[in-house]
N, CA and C of each residue as an Amber inpcrd file, in Angstrom:
protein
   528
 -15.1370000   6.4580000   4.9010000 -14.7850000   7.8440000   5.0210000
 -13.2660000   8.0450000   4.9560000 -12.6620000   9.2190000   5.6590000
 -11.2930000   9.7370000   5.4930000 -10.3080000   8.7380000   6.0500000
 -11.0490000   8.0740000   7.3070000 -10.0580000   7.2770000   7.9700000
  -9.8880000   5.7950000   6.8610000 -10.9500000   5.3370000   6.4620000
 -10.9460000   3.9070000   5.9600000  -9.8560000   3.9390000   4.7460000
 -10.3950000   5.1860000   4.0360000  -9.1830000   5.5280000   2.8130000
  -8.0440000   5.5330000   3.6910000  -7.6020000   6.2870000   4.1790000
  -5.9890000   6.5190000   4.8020000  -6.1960000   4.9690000   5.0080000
  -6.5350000   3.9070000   5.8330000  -5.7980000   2.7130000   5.7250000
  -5.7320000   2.0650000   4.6040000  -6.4530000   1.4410000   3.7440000
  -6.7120000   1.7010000   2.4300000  -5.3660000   2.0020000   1.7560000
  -5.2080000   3.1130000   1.6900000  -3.5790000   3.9810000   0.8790000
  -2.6760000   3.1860000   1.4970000  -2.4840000   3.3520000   2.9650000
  -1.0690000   2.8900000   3.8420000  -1.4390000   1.1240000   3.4500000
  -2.3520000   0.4690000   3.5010000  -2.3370000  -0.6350000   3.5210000
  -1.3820000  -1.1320000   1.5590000  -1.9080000  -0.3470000   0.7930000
  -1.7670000  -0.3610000  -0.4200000  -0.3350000  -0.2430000  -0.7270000
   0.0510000   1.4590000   0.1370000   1.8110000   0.9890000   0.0250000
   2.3200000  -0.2540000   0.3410000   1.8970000  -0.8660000   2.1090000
   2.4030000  -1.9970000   2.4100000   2.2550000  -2.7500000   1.6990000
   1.7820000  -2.8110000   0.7640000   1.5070000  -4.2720000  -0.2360000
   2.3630000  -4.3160000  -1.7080000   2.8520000  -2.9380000  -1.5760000
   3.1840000  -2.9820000  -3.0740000   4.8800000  -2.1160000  -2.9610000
   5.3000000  -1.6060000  -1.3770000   6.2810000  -0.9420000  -1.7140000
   6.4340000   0.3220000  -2.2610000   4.9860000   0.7780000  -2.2540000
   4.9070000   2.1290000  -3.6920000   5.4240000   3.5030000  -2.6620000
   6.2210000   4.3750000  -2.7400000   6.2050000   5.4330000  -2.0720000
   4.6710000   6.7390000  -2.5140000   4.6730000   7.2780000  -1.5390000
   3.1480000   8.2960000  -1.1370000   3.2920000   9.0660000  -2.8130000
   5.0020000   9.3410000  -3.0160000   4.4160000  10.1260000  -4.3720000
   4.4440000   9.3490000  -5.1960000   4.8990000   8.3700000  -5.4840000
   4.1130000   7.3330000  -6.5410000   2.2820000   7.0240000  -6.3220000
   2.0850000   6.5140000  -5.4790000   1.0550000   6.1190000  -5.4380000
  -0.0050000   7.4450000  -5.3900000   0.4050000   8.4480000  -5.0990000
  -0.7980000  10.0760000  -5.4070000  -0.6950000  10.4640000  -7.2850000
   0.6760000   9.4210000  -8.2640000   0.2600000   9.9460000  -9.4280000
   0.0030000   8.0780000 -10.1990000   0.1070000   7.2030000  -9.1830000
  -0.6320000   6.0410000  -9.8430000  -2.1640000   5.8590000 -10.6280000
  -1.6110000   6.0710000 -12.3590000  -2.7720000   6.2100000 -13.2710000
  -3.2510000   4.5000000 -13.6330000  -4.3980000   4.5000000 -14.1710000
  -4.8740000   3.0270000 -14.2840000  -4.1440000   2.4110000 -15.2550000
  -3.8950000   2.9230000 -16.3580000  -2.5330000   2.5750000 -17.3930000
  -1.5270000   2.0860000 -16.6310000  -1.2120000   2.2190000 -15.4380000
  -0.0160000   1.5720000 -14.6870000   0.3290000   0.0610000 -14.2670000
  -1.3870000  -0.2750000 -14.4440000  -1.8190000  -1.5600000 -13.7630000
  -2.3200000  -2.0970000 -14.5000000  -1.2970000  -2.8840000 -15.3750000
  -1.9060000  -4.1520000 -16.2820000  -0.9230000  -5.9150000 -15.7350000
  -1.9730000  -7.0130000 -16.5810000  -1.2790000  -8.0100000 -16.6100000
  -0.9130000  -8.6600000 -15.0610000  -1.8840000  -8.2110000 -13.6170000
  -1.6350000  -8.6890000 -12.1030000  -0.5010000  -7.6510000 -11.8790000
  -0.3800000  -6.2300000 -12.1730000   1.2680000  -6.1390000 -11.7420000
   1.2030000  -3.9220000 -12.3350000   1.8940000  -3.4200000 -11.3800000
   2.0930000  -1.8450000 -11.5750000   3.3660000  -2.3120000 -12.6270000
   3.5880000  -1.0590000 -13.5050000   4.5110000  -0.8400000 -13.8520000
   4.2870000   0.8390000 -14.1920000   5.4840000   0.9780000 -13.7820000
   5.8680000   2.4640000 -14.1830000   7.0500000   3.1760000 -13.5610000
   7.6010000   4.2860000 -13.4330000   8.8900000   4.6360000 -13.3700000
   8.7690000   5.6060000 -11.7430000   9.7250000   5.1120000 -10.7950000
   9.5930000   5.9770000  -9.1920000  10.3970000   7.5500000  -9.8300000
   8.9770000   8.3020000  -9.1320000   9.4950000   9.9500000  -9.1070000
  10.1550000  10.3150000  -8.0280000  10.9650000   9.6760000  -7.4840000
  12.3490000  10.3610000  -6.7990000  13.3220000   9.7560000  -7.8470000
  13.4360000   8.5650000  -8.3440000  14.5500000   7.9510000  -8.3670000
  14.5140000   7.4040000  -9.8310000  13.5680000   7.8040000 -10.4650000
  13.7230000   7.2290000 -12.2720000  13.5740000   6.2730000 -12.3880000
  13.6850000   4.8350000 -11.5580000  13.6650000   3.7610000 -11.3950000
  12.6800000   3.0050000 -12.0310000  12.6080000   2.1950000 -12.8020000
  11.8150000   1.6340000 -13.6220000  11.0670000   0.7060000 -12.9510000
  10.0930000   0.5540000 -12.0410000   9.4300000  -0.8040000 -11.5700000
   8.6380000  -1.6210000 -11.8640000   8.5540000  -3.1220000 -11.8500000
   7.4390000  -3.6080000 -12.1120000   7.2080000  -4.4170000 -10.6640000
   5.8970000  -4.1810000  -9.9970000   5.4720000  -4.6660000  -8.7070000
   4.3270000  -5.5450000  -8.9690000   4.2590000  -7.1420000  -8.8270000
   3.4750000  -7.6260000  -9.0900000   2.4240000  -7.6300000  -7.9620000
   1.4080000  -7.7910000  -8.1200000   0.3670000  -7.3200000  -7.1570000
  -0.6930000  -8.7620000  -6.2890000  -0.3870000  -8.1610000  -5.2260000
  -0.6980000  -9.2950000  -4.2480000  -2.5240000  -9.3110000  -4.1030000
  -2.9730000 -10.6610000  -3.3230000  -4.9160000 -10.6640000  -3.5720000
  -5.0550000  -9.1820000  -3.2420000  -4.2560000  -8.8210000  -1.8020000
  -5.3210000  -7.7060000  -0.8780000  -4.7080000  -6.6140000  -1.5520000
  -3.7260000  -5.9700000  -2.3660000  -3.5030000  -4.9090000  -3.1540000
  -4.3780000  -5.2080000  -3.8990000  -5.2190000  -6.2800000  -4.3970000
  -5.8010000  -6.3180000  -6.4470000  -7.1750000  -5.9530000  -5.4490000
  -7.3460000  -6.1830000  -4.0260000  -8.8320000  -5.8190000  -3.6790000
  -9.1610000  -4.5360000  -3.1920000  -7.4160000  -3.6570000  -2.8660000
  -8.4070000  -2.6820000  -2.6200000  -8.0190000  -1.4020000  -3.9700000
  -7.1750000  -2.3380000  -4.9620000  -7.5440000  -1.6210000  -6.5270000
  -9.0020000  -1.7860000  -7.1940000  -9.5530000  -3.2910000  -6.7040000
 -10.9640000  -2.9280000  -7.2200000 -11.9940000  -2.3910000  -6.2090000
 -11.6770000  -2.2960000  -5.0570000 -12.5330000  -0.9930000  -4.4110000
 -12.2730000   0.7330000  -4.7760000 -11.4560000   1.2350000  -5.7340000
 -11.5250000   2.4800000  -6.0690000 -11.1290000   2.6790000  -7.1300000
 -10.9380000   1.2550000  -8.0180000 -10.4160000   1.3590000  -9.2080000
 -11.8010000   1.3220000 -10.4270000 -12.5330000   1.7030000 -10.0380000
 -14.1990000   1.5050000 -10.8080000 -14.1440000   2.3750000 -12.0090000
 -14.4010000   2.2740000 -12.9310000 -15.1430000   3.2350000 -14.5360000
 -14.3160000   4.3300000 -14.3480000 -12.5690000   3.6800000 -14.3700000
 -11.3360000   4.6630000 -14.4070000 -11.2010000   4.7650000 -15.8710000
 -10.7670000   5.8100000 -16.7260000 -10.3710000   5.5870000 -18.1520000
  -8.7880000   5.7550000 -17.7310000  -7.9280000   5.2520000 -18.9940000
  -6.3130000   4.2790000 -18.6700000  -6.0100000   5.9550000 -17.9660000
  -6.2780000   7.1650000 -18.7450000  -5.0240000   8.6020000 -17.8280000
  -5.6840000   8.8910000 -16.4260000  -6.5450000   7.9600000 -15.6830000
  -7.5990000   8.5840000 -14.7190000  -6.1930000   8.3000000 -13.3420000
  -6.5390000   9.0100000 -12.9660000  -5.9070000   8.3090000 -10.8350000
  -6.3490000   7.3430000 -10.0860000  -5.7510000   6.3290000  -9.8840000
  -6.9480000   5.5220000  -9.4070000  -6.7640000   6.0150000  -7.8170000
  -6.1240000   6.8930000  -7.0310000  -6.4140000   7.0650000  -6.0780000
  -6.3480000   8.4950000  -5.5440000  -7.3760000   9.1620000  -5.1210000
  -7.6240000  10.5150000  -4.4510000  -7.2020000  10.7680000  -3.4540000
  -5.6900000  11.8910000  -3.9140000  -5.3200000  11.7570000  -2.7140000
  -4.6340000  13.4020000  -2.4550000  -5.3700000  14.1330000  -1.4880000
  -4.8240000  15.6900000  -1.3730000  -3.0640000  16.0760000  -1.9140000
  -2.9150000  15.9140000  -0.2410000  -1.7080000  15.8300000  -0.1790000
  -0.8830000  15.1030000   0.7170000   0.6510000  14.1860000   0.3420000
   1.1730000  13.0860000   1.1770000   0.8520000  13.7110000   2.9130000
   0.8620000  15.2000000   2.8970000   0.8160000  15.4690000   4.8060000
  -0.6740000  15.2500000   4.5810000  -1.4900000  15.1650000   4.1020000
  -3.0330000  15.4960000   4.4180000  -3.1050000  13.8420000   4.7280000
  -2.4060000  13.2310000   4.3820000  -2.6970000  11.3240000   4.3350000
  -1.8200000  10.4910000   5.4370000  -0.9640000  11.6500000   5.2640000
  -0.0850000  11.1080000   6.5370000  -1.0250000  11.4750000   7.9650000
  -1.7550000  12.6300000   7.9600000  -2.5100000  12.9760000   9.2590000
  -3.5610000  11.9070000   9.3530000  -4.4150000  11.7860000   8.2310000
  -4.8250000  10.5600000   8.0960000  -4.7860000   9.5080000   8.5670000
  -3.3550000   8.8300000   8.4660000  -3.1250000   7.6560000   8.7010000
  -2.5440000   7.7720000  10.3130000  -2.3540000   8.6090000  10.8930000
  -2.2130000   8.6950000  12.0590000  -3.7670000   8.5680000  13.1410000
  -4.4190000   9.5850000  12.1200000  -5.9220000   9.4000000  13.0690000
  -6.4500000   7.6180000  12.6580000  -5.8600000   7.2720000  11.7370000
  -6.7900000   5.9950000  11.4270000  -5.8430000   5.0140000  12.1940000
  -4.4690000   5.2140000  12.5210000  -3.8720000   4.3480000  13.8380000
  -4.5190000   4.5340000  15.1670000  -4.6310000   5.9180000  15.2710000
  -5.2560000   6.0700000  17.0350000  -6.5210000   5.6530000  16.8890000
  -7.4500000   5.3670000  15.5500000  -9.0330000   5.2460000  16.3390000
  -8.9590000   3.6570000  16.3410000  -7.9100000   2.6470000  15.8720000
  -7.8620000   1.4870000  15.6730000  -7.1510000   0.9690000  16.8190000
  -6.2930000   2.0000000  17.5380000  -6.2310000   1.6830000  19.0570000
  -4.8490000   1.2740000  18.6770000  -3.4720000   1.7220000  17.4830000
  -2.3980000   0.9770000  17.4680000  -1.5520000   1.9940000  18.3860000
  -1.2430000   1.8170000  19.8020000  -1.2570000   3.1760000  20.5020000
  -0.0840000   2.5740000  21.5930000   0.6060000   1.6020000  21.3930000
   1.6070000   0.5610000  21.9840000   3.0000000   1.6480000  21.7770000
   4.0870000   1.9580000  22.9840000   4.1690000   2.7830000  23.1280000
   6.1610000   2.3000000  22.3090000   6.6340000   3.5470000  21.7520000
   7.6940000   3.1500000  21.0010000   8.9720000   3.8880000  21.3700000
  10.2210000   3.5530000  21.9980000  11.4890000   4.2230000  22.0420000
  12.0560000   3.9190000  21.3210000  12.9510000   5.5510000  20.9290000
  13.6930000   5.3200000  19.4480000  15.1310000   5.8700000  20.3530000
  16.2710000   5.3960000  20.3600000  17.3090000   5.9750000  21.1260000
  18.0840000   6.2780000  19.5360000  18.7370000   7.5230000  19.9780000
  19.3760000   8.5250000  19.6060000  20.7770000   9.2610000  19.8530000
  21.3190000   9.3990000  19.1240000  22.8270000  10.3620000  19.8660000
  22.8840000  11.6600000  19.3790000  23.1710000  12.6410000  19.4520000
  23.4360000  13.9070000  19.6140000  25.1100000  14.0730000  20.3860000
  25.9880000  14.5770000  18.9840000  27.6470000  13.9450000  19.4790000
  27.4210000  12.3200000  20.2440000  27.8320000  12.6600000  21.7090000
  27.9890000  11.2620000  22.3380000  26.8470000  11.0110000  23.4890000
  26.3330000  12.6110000  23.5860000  24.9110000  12.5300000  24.4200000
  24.1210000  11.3480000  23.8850000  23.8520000  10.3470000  24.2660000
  22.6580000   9.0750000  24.5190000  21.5230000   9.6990000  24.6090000
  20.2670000   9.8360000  23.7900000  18.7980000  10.4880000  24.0520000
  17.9430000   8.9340000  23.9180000  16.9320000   8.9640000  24.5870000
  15.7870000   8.1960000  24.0770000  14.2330000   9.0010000  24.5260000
  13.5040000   8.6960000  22.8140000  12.5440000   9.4640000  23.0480000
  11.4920000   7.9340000  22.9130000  10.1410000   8.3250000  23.7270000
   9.2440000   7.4440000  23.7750000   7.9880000   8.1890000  23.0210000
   7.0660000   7.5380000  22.2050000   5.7120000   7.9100000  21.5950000
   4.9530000   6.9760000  21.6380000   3.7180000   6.8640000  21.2850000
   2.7010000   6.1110000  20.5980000   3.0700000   5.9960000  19.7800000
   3.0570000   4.8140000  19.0230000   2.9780000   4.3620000  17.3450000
   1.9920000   5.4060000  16.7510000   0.8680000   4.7660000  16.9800000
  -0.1750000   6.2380000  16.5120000   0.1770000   7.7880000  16.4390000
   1.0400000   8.2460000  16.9120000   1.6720000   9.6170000  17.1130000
   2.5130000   9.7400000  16.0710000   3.4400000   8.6080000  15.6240000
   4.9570000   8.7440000  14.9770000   5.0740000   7.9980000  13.4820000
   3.5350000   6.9270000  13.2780000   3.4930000   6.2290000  11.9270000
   3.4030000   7.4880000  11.4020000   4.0430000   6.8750000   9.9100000
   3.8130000   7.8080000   8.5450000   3.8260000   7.0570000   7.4220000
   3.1670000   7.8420000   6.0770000   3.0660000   6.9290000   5.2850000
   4.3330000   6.2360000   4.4320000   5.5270000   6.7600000   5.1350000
   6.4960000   6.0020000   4.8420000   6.8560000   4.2680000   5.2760000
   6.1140000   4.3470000   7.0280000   6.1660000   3.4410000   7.3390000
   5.6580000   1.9520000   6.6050000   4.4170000   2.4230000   5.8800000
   4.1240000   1.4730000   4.5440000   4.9890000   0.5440000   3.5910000
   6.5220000   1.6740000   3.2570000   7.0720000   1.0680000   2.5670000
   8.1020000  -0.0220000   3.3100000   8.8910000   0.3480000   4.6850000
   9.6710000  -0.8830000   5.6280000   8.6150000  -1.7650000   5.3870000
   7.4310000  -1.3880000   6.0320000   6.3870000  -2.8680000   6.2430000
   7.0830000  -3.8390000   5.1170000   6.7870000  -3.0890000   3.9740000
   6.2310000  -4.0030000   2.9650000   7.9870000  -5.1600000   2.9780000
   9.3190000  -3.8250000   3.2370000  10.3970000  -4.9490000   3.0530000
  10.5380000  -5.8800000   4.1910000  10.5560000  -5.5410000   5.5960000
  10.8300000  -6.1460000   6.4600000   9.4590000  -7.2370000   6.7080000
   8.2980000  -7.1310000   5.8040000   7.3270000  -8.3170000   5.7300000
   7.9920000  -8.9970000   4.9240000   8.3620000  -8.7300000   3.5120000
   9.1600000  -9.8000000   2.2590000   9.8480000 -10.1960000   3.0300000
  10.8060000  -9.7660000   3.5210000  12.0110000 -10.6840000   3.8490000
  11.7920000 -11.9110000   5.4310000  11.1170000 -10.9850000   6.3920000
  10.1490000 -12.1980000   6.9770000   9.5670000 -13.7350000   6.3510000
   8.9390000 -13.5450000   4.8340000   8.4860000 -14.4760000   4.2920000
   8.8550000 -15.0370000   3.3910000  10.6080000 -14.5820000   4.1570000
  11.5670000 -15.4620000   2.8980000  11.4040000 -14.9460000   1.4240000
  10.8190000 -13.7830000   1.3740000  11.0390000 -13.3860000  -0.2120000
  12.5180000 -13.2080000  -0.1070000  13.2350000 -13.3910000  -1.7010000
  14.5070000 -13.1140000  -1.4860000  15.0800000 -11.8540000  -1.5320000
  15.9170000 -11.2070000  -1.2350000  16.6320000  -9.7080000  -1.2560000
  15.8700000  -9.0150000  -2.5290000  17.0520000  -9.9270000  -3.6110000
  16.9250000  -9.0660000  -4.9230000  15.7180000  -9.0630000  -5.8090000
  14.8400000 -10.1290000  -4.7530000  13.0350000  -9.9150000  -5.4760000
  12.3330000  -8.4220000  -4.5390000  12.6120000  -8.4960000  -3.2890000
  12.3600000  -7.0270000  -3.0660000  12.8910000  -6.1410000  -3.3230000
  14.3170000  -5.8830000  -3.6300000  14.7120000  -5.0590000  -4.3430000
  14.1400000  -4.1730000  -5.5630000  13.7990000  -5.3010000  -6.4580000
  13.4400000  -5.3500000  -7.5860000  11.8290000  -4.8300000  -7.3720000
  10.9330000  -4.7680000  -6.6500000   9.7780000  -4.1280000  -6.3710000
   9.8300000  -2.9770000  -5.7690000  10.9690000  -2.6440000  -4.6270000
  11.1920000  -0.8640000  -3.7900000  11.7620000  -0.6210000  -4.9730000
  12.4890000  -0.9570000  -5.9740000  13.2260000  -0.3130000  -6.8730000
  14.8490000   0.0740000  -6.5550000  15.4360000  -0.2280000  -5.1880000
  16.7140000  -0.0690000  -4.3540000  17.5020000  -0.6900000  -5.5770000
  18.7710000  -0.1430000  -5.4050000  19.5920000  -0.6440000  -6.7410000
  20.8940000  -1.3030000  -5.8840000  20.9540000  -1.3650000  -4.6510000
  21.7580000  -1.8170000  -3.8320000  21.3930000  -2.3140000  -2.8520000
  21.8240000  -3.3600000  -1.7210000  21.8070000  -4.1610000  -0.6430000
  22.1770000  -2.6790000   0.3820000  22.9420000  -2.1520000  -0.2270000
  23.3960000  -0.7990000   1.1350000  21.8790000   0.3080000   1.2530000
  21.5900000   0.3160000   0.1460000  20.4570000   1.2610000  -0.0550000
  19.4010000   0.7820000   0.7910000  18.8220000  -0.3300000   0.9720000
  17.7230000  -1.3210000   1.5840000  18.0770000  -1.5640000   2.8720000
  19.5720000  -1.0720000   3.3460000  19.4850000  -1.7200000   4.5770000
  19.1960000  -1.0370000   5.3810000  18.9770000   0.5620000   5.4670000
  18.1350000   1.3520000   6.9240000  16.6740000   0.1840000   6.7250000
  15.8600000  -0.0440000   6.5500000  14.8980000  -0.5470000   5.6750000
  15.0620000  -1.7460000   6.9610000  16.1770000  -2.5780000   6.3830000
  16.1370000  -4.0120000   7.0660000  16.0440000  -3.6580000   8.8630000
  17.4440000  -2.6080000   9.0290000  17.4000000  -2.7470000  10.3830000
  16.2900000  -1.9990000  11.1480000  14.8750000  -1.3280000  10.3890000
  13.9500000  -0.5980000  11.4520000  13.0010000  -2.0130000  11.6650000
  13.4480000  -3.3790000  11.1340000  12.3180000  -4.9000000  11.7680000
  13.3070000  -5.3430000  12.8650000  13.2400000  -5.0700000  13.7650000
  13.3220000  -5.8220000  14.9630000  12.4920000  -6.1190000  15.8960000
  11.5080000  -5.5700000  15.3030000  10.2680000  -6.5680000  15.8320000
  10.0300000  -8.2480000  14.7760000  10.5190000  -8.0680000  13.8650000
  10.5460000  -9.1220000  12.9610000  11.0760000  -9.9280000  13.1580000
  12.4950000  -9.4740000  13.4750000  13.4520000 -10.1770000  14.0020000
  12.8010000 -10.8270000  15.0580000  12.1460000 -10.5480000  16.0440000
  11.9730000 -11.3440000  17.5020000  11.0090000 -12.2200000  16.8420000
  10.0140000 -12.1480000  15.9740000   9.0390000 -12.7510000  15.5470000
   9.9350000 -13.8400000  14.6910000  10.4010000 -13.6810000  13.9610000
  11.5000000 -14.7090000  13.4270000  12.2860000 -15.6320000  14.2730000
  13.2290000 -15.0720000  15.7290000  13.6680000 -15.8080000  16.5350000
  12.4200000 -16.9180000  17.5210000  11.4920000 -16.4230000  17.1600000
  10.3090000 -17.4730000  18.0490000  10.0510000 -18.7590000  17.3190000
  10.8650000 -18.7420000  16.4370000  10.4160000 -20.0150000  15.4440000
  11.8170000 -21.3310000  16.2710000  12.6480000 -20.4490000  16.9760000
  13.1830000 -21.6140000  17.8230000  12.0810000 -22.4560000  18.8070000
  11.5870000 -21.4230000  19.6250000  10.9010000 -22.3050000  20.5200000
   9.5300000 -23.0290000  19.9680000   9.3740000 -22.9180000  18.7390000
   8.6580000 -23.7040000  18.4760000   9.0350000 -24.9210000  18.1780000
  10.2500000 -25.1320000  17.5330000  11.0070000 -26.3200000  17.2270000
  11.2100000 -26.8440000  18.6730000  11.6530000 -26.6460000  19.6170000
  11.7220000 -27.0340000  21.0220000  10.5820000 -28.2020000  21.0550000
């Protein structure tokens, strides 16, 4: 149903980097040869994203008796998927609670939420960098899949994994 798609989509960005309006005009013509190619509608950007097992599985769960100009994915609108993907965080229980600190001039704010409250389908696309670079993909190979034309451009990107980061620093005490 509505929820399985919304993970589905968000899982699909995470796998491929694709932003919500790419992936609402991703036609089957896009996807030849293991790999998207086609051009990002914010940014003109020419990409080719080669495509990982669990992206090619859940292209052949909705990619069925598409002709090449078809959509391979149904999708309202980015807020209708983003609500989506929020109800499909809270019924999956990702509900672990998140402070984001803030300044306003020199006023210090910190606000606290549920993950489930505050994911969006943007969050799809960090996943996908702050997972590459976790697994040692190199910079300019993720680059080259978000389509970022700079190290400055990618780096809000890098610094929202600090959960990665801690997951990365645990590889000391394993050496211990």
């Amino acid at each position: 149903g509505r929820l399985s798609r919304a993970r589905d989509y968000w899982c699909f960005m995470a796998f491929t980097s694709l932003r919500v309006s790419d992936l609402k005009r991703l036609k089957a013509v896009h996807i030849h040869d293991g790999r998207i190619e086609m051009y990002a509608k914010k940014t003109g950007e020419h990409l080719i994203i080669p495509l990982t097992e669990e992206a090619q599985r859940i292209l052949d769960k909705y990619n069925k008796d598409l002709s090449p100009e078809d959509l391979v994915f149904d999708i309202q609108s980015p807020q209708k998927l983003n609500d989506a993907v929020k109800d499909a965080a809270k019924a999956a229980g990702i509900d672990r609670t998140i402070t984001e600190v803030y300044y306003i001039g020199t006023e210090r704010r910190e606000e606290s939420n549920k993950f489930c409250d505050i994911i969006s389908n943007h969050d799809a696309r960090r996943t996908f960098v702050s997972c590459s670079l976790a697994m040692g993909i190199p910079t300019e190979t993720v680059m080259k899949c978000t389509g970022h034309k700079s190290y400055n451009t990618m780096k809000p990107y890098i610094e929202t994994a600090t959960e990665t980061a801690a997951l990365e620093m645990e590889k000391w005490n394993k050496k211990l």
